[in-house]
N, CA and C atoms as an extended XYZ file, in Angstrom:
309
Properties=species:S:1:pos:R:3:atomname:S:1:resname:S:1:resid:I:1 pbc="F F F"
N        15.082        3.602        4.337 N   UNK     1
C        13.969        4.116        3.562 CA  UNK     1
C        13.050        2.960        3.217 C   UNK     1
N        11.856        2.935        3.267 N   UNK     2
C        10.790        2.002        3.106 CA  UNK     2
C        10.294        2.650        2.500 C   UNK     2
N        10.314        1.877        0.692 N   UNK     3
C         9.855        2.618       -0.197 CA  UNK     3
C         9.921        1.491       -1.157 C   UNK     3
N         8.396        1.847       -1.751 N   UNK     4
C         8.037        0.840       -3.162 CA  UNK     4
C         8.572        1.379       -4.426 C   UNK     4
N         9.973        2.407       -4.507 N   UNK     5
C        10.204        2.881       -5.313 CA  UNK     5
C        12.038        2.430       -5.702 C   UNK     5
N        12.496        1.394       -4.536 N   UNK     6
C        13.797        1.252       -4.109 CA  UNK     6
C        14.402        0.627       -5.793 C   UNK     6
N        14.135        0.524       -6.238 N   UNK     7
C        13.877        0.169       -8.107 CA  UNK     7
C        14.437        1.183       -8.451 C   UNK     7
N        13.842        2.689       -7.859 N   UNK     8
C        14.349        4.098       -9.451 CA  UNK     8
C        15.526        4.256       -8.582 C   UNK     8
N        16.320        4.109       -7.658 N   UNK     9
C        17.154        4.025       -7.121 CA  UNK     9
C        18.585        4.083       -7.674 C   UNK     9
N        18.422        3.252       -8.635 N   UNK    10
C        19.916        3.902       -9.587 CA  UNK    10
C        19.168        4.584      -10.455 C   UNK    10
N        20.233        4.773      -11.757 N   UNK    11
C        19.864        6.058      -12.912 CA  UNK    11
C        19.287        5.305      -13.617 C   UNK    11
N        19.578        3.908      -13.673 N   UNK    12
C        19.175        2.985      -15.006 CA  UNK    12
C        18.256        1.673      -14.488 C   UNK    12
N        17.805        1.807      -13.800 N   UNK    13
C        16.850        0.706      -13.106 CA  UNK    13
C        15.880        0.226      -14.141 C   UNK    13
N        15.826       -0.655      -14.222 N   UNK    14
C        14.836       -1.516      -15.415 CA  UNK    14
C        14.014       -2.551      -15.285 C   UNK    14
N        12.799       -3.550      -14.976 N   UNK    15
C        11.946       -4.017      -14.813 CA  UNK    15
C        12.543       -4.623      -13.299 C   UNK    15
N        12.494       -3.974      -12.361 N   UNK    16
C        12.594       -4.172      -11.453 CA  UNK    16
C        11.149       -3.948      -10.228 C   UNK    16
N        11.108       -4.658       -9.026 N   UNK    17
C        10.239       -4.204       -8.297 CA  UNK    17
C        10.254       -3.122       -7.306 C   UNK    17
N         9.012       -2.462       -7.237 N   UNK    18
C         9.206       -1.324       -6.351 CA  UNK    18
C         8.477       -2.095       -5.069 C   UNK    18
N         9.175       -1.801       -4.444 N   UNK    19
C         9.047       -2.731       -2.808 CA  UNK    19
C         8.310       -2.231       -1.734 C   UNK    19
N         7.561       -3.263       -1.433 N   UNK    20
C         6.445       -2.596       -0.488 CA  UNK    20
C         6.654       -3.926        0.811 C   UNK    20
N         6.141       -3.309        1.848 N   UNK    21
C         6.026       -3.970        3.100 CA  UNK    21
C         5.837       -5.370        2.992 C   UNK    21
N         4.831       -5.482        2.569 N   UNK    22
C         4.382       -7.277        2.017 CA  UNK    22
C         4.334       -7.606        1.020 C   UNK    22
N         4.205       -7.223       -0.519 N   UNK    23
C         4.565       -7.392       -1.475 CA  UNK    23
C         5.066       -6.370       -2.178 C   UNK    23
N         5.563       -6.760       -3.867 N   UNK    24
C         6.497       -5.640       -4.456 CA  UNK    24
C         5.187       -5.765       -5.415 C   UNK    24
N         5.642       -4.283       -6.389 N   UNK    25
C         4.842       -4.087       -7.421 CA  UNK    25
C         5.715       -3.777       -8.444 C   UNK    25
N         5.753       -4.987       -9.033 N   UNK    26
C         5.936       -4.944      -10.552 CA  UNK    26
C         6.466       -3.645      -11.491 C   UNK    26
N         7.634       -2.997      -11.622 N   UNK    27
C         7.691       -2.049      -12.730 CA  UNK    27
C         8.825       -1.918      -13.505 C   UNK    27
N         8.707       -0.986      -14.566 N   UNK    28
C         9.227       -0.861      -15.300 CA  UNK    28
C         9.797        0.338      -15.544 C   UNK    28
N        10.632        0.892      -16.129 N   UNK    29
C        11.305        2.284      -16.219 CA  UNK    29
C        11.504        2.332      -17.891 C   UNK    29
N        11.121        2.539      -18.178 N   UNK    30
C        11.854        2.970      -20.023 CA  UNK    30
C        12.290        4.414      -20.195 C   UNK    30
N        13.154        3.987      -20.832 N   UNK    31
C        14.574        5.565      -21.330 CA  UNK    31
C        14.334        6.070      -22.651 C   UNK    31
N        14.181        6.980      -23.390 N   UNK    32
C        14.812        7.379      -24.490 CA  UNK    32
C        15.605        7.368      -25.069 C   UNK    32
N        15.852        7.547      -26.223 N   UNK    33
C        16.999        7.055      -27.159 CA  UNK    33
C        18.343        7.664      -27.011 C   UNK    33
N        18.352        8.870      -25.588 N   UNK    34
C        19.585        9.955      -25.000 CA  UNK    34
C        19.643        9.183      -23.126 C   UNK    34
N        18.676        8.117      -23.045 N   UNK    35
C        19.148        7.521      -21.733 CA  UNK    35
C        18.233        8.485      -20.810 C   UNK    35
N        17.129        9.411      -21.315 N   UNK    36
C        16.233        9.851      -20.035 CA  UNK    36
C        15.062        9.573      -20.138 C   UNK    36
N        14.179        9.067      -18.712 N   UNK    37
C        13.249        8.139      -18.388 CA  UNK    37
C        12.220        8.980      -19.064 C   UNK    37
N        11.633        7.849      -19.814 N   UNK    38
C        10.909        8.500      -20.315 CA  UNK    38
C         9.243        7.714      -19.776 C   UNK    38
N         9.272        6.361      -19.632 N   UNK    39
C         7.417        5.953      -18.937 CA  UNK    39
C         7.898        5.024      -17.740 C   UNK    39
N         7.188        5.485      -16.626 N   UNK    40
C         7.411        4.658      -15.320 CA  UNK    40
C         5.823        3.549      -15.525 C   UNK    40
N         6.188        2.332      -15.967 N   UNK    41
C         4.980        1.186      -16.322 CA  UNK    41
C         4.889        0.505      -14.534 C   UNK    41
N         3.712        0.436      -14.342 N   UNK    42
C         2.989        0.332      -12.549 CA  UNK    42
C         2.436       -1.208      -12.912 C   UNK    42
N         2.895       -2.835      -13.048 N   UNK    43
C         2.138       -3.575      -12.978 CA  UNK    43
C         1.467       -3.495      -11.779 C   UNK    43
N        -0.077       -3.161      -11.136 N   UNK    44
C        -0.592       -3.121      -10.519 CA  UNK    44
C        -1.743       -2.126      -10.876 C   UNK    44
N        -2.951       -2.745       -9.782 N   UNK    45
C        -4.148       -1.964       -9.450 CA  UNK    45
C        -3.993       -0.941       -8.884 C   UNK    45
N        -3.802        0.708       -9.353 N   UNK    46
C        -4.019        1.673       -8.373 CA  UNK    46
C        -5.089        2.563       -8.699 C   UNK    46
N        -5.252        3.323       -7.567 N   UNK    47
C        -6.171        4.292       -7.805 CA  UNK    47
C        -6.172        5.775       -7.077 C   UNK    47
N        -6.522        6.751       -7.868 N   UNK    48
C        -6.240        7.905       -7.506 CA  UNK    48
C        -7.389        8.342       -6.193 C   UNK    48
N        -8.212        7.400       -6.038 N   UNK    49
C        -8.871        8.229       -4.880 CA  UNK    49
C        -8.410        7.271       -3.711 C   UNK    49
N        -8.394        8.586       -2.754 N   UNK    50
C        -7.426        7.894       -1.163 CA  UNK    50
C        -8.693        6.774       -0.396 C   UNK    50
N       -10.018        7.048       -0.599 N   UNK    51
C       -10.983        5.548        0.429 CA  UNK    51
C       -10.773        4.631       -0.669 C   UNK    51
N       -10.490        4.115       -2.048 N   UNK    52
C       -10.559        2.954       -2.239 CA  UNK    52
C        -9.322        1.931       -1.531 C   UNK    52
N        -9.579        0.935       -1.433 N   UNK    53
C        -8.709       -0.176       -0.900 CA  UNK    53
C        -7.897       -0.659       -1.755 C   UNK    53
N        -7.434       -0.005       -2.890 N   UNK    54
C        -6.434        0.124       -3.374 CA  UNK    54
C        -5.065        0.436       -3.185 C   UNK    54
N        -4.406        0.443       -3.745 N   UNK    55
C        -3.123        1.373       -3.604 CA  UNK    55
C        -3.353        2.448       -4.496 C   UNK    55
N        -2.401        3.656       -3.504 N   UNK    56
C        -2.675        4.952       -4.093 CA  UNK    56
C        -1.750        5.618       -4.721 C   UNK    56
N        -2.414        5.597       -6.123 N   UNK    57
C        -0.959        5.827       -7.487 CA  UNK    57
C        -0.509        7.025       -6.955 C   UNK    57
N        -0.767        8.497       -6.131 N   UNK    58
C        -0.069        9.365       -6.339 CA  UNK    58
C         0.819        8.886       -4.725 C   UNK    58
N         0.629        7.928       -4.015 N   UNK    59
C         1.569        7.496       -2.777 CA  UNK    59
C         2.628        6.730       -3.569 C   UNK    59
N         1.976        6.106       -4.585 N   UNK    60
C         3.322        5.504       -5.240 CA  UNK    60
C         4.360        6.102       -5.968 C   UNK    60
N         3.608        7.517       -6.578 N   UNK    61
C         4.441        8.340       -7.338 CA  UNK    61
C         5.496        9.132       -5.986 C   UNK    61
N         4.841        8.773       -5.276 N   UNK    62
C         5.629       10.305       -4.453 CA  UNK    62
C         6.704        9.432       -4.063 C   UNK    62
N         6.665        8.124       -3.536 N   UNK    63
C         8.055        7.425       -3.463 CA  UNK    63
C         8.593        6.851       -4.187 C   UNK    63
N         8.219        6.908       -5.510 N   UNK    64
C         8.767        6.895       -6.523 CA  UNK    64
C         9.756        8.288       -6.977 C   UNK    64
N         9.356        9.073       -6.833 N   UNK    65
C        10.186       10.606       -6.850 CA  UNK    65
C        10.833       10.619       -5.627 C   UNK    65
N        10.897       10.263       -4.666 N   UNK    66
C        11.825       10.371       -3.200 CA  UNK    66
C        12.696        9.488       -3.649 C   UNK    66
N        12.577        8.179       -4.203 N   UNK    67
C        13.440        7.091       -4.416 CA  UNK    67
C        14.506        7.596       -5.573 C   UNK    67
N        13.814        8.837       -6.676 N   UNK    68
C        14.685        8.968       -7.725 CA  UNK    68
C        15.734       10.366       -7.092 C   UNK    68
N        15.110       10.881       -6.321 N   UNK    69
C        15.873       11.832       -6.147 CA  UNK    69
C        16.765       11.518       -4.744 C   UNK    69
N        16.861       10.437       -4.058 N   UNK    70
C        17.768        9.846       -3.093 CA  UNK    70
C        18.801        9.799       -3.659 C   UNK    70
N        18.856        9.491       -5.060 N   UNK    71
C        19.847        8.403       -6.167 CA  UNK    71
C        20.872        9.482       -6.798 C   UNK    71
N        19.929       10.898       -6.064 N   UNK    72
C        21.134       11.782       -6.741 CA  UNK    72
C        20.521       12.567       -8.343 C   UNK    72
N        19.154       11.614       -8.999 N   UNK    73
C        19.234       12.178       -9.942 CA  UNK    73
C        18.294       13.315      -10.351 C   UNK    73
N        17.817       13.312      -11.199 N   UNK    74
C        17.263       14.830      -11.853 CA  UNK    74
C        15.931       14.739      -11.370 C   UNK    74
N        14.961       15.533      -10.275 N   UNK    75
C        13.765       15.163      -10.180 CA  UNK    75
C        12.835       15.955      -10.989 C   UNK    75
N        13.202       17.143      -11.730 N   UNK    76
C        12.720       17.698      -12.762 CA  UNK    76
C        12.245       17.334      -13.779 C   UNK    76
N        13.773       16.535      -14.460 N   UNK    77
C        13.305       15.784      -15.792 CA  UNK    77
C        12.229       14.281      -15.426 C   UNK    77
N        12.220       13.747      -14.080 N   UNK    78
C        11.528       12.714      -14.075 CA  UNK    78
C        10.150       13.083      -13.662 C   UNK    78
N         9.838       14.375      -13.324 N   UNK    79
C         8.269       14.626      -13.009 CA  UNK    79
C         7.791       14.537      -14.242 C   UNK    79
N         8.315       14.815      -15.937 N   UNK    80
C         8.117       14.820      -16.576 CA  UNK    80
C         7.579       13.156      -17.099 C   UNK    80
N         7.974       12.019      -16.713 N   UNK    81
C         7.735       11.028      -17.370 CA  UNK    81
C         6.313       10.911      -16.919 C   UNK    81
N         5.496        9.485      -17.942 N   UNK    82
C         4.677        9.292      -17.711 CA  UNK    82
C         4.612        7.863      -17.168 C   UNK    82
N         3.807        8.180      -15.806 N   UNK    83
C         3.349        6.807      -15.132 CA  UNK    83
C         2.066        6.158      -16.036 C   UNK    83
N         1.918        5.170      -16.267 N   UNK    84
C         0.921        4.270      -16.603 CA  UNK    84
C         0.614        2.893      -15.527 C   UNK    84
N        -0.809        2.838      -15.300 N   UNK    85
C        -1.047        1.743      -14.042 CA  UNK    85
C        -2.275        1.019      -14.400 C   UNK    85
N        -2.696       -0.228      -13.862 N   UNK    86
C        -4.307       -0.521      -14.085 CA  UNK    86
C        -4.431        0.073      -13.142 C   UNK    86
N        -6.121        0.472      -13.488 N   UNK    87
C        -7.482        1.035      -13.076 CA  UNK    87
C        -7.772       -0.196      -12.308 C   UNK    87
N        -9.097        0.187      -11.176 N   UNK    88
C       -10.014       -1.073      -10.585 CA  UNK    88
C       -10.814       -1.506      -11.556 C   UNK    88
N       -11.361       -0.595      -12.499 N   UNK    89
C       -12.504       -1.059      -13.043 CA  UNK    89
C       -11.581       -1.928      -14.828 C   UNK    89
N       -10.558       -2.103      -14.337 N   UNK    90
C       -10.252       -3.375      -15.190 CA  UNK    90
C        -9.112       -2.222      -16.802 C   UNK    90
N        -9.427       -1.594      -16.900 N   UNK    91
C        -9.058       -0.021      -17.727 CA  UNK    91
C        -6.877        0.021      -17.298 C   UNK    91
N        -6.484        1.122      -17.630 N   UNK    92
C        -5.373        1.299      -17.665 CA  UNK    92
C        -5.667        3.045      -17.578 C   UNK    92
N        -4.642        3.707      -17.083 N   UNK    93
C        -4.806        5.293      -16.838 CA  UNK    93
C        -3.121        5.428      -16.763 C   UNK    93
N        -2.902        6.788      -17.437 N   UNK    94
C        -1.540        7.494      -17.338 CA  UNK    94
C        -1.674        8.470      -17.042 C   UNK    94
N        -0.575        9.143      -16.381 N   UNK    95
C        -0.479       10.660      -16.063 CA  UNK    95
C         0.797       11.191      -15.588 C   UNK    95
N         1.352       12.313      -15.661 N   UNK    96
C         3.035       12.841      -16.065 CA  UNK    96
C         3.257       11.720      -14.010 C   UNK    96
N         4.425       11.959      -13.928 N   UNK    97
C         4.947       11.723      -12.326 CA  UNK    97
C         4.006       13.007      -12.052 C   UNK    97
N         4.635       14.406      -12.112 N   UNK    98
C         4.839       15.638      -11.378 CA  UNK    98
C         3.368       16.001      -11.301 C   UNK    98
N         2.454       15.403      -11.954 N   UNK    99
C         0.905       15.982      -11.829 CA  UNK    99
C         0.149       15.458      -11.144 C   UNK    99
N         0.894       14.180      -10.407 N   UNK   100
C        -0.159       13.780       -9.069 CA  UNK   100
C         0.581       13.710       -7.922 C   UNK   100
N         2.015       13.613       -8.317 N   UNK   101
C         2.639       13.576       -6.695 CA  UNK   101
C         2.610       14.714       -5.655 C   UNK   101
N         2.387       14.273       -4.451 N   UNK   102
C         2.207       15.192       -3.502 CA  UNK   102
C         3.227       15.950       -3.230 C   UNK   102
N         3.681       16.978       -3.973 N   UNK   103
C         5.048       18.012       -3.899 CA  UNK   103
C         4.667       18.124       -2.433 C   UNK   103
């Protein structure tokens, strides 16, 4: 699997990188106080529209959800968390997993 998500990979993965071809991107996983993920943190520039020369937060979400649900675990409760990423224009943007990944 070639995936920038090889991080959510166990249940408890924690500032680990999500791995990409030539470089990794920076993230983070935080849990709740019952151990379920509660914000997937994106150090990196992404962006939701597919022509910028960016990376594309909902390509990252989606192997980010392939990577969590390889692992065996709940992909329900994790569409629920919230991704947070920088913007290009210098800004920060969040939004649940399950509302941009490409089901």
């Amino acid at each position: 699997m070639s995936s920038r998500a090889s991080a959510l990979e166990s249940s408890k993965a924690s500032g680990d990188a999500l791995e990409r071809g030539d470089r990794d991107l920076a993230a983070e996983l935080e849990y709740d106080e019952n151990g379920n993920p509660k914000k997937l943190r994106i150090d990196a520039v992404l962006s939701l529209l597919k022509r910028d020369s960016f990376e594309n937060a909902r390509q990252v979400t989606q192997e980010a959800i392939d990577a969590w649900r390889h692992s065996g675990n709940d992909v329900v409760q994790f569409s629920k968390v919230s991704m947070i990423w920088r913007t290009p224009g210098g800004g920060k943007d969040s939004h649940r997993v399950g509302s941009i990944a490409d089901w």
